[in-house]
BANUVO-523991 format. One line per field, with one value per atom (N, C-alpha, C): x, y, z; residue number from 1; atom name; residue in one letter; chain. Coordinates in Angstrom, 2 decimals, always signed. Example, Ala and Ser with C-alpha at 12.3 -4.5 7.8 and 13.67 -1.06 7.14 Angstrom:
BEGIN
x <- +13.19 +12.30 +13.20 +12.85 +13.67 +12.90
y <- -5.69 -4.50 -3.30 -2.25 -1.06 +0.03
z <- +7.80 +7.80 +7.80 +7.08 +7.14 +7.87
n <- 1 1 1 2 2 2
atom <- N CA C N CA C
res <- a a a s s s
chain <- A A A A A A
This chain:
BEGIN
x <- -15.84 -14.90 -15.68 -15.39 -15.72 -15.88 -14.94 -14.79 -14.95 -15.82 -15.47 -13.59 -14.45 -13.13 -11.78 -10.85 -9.44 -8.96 -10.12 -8.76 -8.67 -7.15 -7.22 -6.42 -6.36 -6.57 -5.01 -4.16 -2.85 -2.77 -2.54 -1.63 -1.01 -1.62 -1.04 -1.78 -0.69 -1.51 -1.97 -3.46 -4.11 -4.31 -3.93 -4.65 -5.24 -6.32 -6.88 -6.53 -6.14 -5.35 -5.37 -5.71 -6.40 -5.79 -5.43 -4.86 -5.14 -5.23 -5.74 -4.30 -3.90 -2.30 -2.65 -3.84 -4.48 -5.88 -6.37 -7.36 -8.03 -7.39 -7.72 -7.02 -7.63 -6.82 -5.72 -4.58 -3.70 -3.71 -5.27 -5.43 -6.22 -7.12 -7.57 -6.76 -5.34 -4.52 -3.57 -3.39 -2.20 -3.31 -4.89 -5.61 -5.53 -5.50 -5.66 -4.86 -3.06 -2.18 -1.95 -2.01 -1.61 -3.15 -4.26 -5.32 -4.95 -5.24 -4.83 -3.17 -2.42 -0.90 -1.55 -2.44 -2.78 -3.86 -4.75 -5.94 -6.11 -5.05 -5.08 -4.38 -4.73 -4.08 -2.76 -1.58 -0.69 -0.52 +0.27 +0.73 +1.50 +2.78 +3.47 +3.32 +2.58 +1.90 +2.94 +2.62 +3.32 +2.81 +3.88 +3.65 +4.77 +4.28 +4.97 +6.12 +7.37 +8.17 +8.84 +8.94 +10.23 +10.00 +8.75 +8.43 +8.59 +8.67 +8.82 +7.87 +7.59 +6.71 +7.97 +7.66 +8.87 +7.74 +8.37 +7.60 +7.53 +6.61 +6.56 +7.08 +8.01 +8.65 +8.15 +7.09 +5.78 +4.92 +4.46 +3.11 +1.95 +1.00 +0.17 -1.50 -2.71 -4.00 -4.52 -5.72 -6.51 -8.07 -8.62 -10.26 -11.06 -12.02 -13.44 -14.45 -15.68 -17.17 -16.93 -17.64 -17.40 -17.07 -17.67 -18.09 -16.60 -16.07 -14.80 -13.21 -13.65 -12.63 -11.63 -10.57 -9.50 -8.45 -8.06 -6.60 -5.54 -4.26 -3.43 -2.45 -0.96 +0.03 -0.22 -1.39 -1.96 -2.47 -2.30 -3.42 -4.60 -5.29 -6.67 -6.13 -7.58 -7.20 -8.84 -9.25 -10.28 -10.52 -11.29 -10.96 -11.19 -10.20 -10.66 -12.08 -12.47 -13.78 -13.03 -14.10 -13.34 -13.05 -12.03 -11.59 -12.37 -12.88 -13.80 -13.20 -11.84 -11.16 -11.28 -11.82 -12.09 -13.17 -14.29 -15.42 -15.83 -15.37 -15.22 -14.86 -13.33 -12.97 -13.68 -14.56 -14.48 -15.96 -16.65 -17.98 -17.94 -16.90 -16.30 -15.97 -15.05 -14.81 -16.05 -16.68 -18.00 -18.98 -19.22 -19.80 -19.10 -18.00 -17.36 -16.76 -16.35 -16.41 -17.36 -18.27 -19.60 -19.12 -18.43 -18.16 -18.44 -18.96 -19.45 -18.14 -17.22 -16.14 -16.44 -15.78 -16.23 -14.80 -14.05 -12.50 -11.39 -10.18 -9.21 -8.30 -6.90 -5.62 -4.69 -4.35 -3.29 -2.33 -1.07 -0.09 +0.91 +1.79 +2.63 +4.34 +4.93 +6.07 +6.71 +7.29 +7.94 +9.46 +9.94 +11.15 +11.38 +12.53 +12.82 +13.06 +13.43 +13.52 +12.28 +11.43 +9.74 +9.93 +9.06 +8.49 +7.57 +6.96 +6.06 +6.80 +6.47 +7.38 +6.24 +6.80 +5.86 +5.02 +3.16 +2.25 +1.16 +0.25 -0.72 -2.40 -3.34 -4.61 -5.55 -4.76 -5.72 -6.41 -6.68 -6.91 -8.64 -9.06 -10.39 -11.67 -11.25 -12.47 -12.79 -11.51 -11.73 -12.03 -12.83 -13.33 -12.19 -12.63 -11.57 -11.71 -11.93 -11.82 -11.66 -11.32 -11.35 -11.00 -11.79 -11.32 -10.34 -9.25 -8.34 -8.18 -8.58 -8.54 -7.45 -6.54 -5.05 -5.08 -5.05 -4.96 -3.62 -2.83 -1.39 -1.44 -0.71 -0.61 +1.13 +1.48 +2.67 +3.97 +5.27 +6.41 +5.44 +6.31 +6.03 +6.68 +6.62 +7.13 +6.79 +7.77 +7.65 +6.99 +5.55 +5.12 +5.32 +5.49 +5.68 +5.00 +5.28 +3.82 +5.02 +4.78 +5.62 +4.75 +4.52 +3.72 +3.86 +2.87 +3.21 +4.25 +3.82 +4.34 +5.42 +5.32 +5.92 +5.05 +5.85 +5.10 +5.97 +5.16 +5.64 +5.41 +6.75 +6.83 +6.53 +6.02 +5.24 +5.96 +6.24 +6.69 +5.57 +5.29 +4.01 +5.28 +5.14 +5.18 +3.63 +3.83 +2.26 +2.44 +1.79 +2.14 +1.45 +1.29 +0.59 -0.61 -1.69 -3.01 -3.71 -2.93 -3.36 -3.94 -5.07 -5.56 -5.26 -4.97 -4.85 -5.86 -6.20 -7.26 -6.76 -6.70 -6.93 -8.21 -7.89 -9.74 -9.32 -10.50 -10.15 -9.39 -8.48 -7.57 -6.13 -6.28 -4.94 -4.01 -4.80 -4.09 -4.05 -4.66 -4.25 -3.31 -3.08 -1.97 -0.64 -0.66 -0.14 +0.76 +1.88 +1.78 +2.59 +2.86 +2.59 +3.69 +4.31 +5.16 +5.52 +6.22 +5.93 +8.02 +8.95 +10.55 +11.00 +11.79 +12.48 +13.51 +13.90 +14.87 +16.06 +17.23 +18.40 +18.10 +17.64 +17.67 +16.69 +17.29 +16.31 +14.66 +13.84 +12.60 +11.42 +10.47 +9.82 +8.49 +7.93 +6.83 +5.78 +4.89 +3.88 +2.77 +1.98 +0.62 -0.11 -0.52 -0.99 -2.45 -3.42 -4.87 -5.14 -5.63 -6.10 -7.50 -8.47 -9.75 -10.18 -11.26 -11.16 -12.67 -13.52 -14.62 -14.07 -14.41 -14.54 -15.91 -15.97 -17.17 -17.05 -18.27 -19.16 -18.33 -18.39 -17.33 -18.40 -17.63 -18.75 -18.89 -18.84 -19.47 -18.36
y <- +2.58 +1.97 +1.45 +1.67 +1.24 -0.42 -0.80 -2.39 -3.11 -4.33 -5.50 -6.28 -7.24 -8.22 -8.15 -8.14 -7.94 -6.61 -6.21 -5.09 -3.75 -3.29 -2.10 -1.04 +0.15 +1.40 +1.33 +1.73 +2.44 +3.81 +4.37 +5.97 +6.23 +6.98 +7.71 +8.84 +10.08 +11.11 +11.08 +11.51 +11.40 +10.41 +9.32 +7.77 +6.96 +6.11 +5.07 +4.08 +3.45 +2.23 +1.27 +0.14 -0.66 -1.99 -3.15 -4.34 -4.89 -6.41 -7.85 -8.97 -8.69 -9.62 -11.13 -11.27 -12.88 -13.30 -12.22 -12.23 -13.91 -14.40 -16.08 -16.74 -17.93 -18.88 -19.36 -20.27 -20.63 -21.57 -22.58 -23.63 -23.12 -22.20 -21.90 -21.01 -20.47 -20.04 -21.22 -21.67 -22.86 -23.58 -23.83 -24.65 -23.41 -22.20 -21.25 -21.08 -21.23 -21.08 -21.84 -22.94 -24.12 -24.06 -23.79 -23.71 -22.83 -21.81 -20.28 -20.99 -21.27 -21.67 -22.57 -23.58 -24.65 -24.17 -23.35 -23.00 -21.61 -20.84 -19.38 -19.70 -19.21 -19.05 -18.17 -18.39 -17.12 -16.93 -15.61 -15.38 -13.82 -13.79 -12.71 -10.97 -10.42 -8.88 -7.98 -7.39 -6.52 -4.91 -4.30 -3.18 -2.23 -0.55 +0.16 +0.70 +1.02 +1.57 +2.75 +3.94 +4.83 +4.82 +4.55 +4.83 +3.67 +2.32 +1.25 -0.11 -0.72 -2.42 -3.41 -3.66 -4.64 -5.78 -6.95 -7.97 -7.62 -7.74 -7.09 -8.39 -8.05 -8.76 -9.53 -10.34 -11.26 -12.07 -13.10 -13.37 -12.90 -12.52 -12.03 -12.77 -12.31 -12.71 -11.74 -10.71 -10.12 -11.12 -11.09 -11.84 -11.07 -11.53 -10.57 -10.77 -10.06 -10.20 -10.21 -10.57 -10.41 -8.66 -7.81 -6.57 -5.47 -6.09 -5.51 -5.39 -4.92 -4.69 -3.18 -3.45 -2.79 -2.38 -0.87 -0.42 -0.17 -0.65 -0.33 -0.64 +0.59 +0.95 +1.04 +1.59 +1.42 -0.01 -1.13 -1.95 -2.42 -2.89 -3.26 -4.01 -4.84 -6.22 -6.49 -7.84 -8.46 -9.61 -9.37 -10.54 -11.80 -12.76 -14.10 -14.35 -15.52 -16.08 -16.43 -15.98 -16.42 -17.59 -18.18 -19.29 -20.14 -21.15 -21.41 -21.22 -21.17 -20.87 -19.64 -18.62 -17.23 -17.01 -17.39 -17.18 -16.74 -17.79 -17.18 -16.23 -16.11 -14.93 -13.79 -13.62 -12.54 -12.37 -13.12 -12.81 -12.46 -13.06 -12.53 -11.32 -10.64 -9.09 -8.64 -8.78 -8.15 -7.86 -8.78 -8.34 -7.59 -7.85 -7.38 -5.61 -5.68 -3.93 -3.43 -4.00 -3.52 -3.12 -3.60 -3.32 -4.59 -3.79 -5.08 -5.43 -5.70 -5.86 -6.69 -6.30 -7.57 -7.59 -7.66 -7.58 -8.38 -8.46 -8.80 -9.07 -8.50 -8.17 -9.54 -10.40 -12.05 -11.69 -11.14 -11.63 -12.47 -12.87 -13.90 -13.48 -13.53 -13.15 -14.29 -15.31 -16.57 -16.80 -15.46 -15.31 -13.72 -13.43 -12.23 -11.01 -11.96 -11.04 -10.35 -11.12 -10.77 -9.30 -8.54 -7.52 -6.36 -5.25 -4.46 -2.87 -1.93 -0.62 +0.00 +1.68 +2.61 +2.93 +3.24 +3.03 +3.44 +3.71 +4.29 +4.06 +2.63 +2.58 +3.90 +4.44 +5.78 +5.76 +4.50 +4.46 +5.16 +5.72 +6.32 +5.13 +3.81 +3.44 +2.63 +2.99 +2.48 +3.79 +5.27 +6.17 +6.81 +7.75 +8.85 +8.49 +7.50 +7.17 +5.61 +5.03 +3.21 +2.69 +1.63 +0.68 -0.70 -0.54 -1.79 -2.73 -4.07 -5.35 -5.91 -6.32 -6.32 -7.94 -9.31 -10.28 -10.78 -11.23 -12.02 -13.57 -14.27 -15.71 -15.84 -17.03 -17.14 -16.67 -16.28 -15.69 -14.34 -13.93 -12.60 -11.33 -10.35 -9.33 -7.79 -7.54 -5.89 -4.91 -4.25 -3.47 -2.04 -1.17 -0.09 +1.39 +2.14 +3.75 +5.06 +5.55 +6.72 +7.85 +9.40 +10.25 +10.46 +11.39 +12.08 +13.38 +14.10 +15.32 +15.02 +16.05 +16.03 +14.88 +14.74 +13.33 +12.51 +11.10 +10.18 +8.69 +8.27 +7.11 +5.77 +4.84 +3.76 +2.61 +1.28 +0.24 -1.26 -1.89 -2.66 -4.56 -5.17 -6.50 -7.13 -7.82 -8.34 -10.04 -11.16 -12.07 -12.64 -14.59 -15.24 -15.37 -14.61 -14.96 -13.27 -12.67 -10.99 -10.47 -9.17 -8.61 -6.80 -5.79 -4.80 -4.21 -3.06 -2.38 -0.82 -0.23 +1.24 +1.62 +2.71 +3.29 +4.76 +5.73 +7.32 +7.77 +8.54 +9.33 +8.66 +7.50 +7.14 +6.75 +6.69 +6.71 +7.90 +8.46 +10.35 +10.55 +10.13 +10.65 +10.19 +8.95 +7.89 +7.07 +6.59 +5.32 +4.63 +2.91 +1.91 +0.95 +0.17 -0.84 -1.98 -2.73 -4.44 -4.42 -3.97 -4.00 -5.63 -5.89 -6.43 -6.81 -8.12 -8.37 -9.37 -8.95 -10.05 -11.21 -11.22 -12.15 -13.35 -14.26 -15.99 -15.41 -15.96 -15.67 -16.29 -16.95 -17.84 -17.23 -18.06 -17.79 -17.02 -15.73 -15.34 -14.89 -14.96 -14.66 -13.70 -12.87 -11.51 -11.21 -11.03 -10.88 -9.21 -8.23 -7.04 -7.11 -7.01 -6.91 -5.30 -5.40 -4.12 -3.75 -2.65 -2.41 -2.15 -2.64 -1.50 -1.24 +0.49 +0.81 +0.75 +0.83 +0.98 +1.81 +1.77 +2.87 +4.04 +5.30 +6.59 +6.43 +5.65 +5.46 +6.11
z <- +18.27 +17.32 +16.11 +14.93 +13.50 +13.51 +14.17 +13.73 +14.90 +14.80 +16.04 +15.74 +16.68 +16.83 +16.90 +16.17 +16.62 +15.80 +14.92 +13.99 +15.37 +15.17 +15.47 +15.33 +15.57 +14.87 +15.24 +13.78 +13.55 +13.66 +14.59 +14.26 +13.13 +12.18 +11.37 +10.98 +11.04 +10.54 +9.06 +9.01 +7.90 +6.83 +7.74 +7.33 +8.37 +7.43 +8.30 +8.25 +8.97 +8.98 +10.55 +9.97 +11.06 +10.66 +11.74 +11.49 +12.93 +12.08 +13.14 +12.71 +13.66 +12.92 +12.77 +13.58 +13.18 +12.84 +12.17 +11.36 +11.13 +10.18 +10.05 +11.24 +12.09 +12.62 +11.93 +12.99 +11.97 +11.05 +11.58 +10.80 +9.19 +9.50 +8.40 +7.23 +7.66 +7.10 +6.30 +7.31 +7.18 +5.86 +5.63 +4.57 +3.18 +3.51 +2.18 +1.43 +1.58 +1.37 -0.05 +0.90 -0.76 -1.25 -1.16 -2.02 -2.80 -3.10 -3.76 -4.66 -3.88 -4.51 -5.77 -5.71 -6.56 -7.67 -6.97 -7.62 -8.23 -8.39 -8.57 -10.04 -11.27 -12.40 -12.49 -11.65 -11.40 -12.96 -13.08 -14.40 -13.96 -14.64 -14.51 -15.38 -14.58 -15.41 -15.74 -17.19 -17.71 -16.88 -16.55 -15.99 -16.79 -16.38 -17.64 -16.45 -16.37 -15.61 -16.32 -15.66 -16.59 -18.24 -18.66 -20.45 -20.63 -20.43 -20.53 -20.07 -21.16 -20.04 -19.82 -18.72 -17.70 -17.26 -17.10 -16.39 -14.59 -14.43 -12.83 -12.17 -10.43 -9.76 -8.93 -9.42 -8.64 -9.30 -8.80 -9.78 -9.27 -10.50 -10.33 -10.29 -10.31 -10.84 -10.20 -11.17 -11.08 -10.89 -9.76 -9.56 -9.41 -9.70 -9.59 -10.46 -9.77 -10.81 -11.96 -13.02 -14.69 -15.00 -14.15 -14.75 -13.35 -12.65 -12.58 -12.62 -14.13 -15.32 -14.32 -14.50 -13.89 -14.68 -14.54 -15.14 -14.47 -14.66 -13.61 -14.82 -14.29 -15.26 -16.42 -17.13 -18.24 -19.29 -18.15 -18.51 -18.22 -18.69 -18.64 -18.03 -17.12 -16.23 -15.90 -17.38 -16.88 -15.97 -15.52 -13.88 -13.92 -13.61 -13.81 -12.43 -12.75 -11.63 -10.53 -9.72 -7.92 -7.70 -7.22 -6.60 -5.55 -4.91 -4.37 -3.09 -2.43 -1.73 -1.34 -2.00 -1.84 -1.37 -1.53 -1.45 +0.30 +0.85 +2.39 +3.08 +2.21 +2.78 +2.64 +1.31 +0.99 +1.01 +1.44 +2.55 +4.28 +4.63 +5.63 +5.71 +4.70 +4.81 +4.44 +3.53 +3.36 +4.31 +5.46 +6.60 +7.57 +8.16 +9.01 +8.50 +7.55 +6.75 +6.34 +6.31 +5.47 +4.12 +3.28 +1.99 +1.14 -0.04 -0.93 -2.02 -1.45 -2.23 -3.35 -4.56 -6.35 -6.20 -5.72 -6.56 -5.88 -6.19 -5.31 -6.48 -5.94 -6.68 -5.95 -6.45 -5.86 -6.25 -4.97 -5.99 -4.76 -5.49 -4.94 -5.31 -3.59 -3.93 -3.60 -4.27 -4.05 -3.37 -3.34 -2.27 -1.97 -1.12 -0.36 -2.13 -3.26 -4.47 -4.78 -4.88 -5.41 -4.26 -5.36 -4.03 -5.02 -4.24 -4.96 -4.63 -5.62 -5.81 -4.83 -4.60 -4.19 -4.93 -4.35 -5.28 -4.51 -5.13 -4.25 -4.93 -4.28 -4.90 -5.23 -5.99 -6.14 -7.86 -8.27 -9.67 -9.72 -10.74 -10.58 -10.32 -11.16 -10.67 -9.12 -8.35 -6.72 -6.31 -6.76 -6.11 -5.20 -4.54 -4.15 -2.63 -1.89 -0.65 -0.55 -1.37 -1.52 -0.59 -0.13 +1.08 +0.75 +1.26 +0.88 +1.83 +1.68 +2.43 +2.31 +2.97 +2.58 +3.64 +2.90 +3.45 +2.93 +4.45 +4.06 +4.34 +3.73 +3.77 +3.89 +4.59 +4.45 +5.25 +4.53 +5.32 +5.73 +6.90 +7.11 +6.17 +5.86 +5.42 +5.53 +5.54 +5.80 +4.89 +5.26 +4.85 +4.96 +4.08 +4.42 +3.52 +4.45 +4.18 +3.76 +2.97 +3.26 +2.79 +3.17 +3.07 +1.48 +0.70 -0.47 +0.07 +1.14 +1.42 +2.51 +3.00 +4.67 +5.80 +6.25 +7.09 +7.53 +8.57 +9.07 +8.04 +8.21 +7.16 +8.66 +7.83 +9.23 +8.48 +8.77 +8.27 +9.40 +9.02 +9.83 +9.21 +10.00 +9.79 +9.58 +8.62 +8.20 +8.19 +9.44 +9.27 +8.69 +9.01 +8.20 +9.12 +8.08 +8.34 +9.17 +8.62 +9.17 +8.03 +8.11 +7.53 +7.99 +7.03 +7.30 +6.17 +6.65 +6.23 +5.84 +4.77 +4.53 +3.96 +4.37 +4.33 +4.49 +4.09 +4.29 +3.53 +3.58 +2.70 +2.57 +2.76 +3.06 +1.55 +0.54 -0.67 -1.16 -1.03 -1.24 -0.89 +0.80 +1.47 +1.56 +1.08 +1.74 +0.09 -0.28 -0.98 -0.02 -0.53 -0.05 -0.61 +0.07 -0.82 -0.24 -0.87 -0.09 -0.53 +0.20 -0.67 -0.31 -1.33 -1.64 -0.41 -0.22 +1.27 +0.50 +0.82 +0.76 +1.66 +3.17 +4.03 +3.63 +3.99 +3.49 +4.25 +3.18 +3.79 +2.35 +3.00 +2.19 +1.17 +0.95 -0.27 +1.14 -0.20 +0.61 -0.35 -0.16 -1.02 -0.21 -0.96 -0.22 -1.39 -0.66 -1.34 -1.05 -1.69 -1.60 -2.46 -1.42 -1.88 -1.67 -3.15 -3.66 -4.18 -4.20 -4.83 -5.98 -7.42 -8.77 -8.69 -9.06 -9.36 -10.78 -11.00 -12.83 -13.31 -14.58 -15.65 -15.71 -15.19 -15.38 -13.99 -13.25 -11.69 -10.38
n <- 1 1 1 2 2 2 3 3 3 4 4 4 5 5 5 6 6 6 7 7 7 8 8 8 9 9 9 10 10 10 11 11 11 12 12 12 13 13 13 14 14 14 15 15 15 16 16 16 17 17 17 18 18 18 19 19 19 20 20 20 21 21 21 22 22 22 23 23 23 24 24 24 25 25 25 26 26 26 27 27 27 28 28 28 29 29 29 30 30 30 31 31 31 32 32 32 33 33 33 34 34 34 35 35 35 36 36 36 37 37 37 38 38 38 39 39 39 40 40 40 41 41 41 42 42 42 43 43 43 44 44 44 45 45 45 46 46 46 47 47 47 48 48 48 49 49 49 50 50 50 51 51 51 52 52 52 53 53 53 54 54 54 55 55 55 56 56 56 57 57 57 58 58 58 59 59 59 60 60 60 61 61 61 62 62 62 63 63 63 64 64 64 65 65 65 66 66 66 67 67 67 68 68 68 69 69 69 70 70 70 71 71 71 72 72 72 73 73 73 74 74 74 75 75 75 76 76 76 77 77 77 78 78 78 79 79 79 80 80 80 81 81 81 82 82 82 83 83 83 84 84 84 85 85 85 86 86 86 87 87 87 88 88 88 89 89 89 90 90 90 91 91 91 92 92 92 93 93 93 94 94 94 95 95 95 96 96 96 97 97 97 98 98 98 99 99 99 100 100 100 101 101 101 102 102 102 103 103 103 104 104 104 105 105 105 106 106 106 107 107 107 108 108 108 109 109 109 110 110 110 111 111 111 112 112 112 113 113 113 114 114 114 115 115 115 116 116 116 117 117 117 118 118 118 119 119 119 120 120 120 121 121 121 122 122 122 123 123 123 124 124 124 125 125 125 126 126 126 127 127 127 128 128 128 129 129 129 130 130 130 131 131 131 132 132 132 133 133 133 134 134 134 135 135 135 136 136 136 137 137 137 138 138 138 139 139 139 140 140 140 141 141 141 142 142 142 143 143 143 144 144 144 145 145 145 146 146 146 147 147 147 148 148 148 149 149 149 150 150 150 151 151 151 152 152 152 153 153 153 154 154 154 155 155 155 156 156 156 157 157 157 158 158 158 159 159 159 160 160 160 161 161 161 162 162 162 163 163 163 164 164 164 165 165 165 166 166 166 167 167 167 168 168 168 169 169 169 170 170 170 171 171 171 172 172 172 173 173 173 174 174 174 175 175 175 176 176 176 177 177 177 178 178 178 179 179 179 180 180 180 181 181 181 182 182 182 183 183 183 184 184 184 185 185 185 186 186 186 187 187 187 188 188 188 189 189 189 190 190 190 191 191 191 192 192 192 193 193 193 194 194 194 195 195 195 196 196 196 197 197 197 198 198 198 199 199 199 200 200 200 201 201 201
atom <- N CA C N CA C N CA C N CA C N CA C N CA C N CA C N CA C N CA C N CA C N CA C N CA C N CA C N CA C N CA C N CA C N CA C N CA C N CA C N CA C N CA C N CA C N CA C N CA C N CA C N CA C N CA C N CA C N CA C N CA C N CA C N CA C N CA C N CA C N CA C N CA C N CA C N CA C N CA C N CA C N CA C N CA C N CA C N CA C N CA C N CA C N CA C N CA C N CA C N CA C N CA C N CA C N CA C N CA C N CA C N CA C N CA C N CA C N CA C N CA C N CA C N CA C N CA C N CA C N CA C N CA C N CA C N CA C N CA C N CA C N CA C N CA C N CA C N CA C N CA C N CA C N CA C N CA C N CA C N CA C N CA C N CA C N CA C N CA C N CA C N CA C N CA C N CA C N CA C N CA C N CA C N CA C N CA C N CA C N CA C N CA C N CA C N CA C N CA C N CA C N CA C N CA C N CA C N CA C N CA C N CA C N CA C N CA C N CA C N CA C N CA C N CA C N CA C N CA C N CA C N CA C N CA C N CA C N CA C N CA C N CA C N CA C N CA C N CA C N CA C N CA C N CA C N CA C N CA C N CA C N CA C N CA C N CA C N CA C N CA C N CA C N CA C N CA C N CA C N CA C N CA C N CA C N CA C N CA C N CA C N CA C N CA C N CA C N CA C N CA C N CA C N CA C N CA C N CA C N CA C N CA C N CA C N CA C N CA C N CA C N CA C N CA C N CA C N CA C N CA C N CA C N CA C N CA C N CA C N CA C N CA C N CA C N CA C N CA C N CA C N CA C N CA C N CA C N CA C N CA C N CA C N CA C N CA C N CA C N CA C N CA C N CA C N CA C N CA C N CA C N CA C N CA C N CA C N CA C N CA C N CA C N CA C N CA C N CA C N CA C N CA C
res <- x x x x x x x x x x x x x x x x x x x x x x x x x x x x x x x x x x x x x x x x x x x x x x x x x x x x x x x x x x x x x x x x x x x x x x x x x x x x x x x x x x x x x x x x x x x x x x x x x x x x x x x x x x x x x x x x x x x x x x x x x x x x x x x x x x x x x x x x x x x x x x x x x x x x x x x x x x x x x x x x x x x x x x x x x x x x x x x x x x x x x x x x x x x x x x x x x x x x x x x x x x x x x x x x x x x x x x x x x x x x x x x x x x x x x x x x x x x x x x x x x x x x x x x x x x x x x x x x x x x x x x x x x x x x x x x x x x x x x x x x x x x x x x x x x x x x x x x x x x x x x x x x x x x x x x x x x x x x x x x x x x x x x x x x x x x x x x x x x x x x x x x x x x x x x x x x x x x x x x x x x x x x x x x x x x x x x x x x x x x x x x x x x x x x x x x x x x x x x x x x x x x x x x x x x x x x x x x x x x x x x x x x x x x x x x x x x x x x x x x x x x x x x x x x x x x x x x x x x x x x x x x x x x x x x x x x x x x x x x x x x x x x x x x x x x x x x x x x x x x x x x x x x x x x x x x x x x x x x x x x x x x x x x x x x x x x x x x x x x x x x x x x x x x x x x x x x x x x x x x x x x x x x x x x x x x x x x x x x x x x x x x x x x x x x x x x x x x x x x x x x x x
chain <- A A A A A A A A A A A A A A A A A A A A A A A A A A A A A A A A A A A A A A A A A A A A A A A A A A A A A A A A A A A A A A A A A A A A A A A A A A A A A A A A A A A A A A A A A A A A A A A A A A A A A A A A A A A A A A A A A A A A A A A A A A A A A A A A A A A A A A A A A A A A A A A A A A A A A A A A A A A A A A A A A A A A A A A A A A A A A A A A A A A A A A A A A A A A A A A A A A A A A A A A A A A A A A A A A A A A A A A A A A A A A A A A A A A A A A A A A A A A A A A A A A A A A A A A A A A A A A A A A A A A A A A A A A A A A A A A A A A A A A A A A A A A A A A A A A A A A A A A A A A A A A A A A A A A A A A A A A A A A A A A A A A A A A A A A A A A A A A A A A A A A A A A A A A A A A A A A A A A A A A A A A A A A A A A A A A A A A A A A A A A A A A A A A A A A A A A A A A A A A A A A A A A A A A A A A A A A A A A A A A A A A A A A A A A A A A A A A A A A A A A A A A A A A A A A A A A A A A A A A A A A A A A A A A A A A A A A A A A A A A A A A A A A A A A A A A A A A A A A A A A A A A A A A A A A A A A A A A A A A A A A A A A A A A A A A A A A A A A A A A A A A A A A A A A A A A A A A A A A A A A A A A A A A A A A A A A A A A A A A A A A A A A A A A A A A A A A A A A A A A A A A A
C-alpha cells in the first residue's frame, strides 16, 4: 500500500483516489475551523462562465509560496502568505504523501447555496499527473466524480476533519464537483493542497 495510517484506496476505474474520513482528530479540527474562518483573507473570485465573468458561489483565497502564481478560468491568482494555522497541516501532508506541496486553494461554502461546478485540476502548471490534497472542515457535504467518457460516476461524503487524495490520472479522467443542496446544512471550509510547478516547468 502507498500510504500509512488511515487513508484508503477508493474503487474507481482509472482513478486514484484514497480517503481517511478522520484524517485530523476532532479536537484539532474542531481548533482549525474558526482559525482559517478568522485568519484567512476570504474574498469572492471572479470566474469566466458561458463567455462571461460571474462572481463565483463561495469564498475564496488562493495560498502559497511567493513564486506559486496560478491560472484558473483565465485568471491569474497570486498567492497570499500561509496562515500560521496552515503550516501544520501542510507539513503533515508533505511527509505522509511525500509531496512538496507550495499551494492550497480555501474556499468556503457558508451554506447548502455555496457550492463548486464540474471541473477538473488539469491546469498545465499542476503537470499532467497532479496530486490533490483535499482537506474538509465543518458540515459534511457531498462530493462528487463523474467520468469524461463512458464510466462510473462515484459521489463520497466528506466529513469534518477528512482528507481525500487524487493522484494518477484521475483529472484526465475524472471531473469533480462540490453541488449545491436545498436541505439546512452549515458552514464548511475545504483546503486543496496543490504543487505549482515553475513556469516552463
Amino acid at each position: 500500500m502507498l500510504f500509512s495510517n488511515g487513508l484508503q484506496r477508493i474503487d474507481l476505474a482509472g482513478a486514484e483516489l484514497w480517503l481517511d474520513a478522520a484524517w485530523l482528530s476532532a479536537e484539532d479540527a474542531d481548533a482549525l475551523l474558526p482559525a482559517l474562518r478568522a485568519h484567512v483573507p476570504w474574498e469572492v473570485h471572479r470566474i469566466r462562465m458561458f463567455g462571461r465573468e460571474v462572481d463565483s458561489p463561495r469564498l475564496s483565497c488562493w495560498i502559497g509560496d511567493p513564486d506559486a502564481v496560478y491560472t484558473y478560468s483565465r485568471t491569474r491568482f497570486v498567492p497570499r502568505p500561509w496562515p500560521a494555522a496552515l503550516r501544520a497541516v501542510r507539513e503533515r501532508l508533505r511527509e505522509q504523501l511525500v509531496v512538496d506541496f507550495n499551494s492550497a486553494l480555501a474556499n468556503r461554502y457558508r451554506d447548502g447555496r455555496d457550492r463548486m461546478g464540474w471541473h477538473s485540476d488539469d491546469e498545465p502548471e499542476l503537470g499532467p499527473q497532479p496530486v490533490i490534497a483535499s482537506v474538509s472542515l465543518g458540515a459534511t457535504r457531498r462530493f462528487a466524480l463523474k467520468p469524461r467518457g463512458p464510466g462510473q460516476s462515484l459521489t463520497l461524503d466528506l466529513p469534518h476533519g477528512s482528507l481525500l487524495v487524487m493522484r494518477g490520472d484521475t483529472q484526465a479522467r475524472y471531473r469533480h464537483a462540490l453541488p449545491g443542496t436545498a436541505r439546512p446544512v452549515g458552514e464548511r471550509i475545504n483546503l486543496t493542497f496543490r504543487r505549482v510547478l515553475p513556469t516552463g516547468g
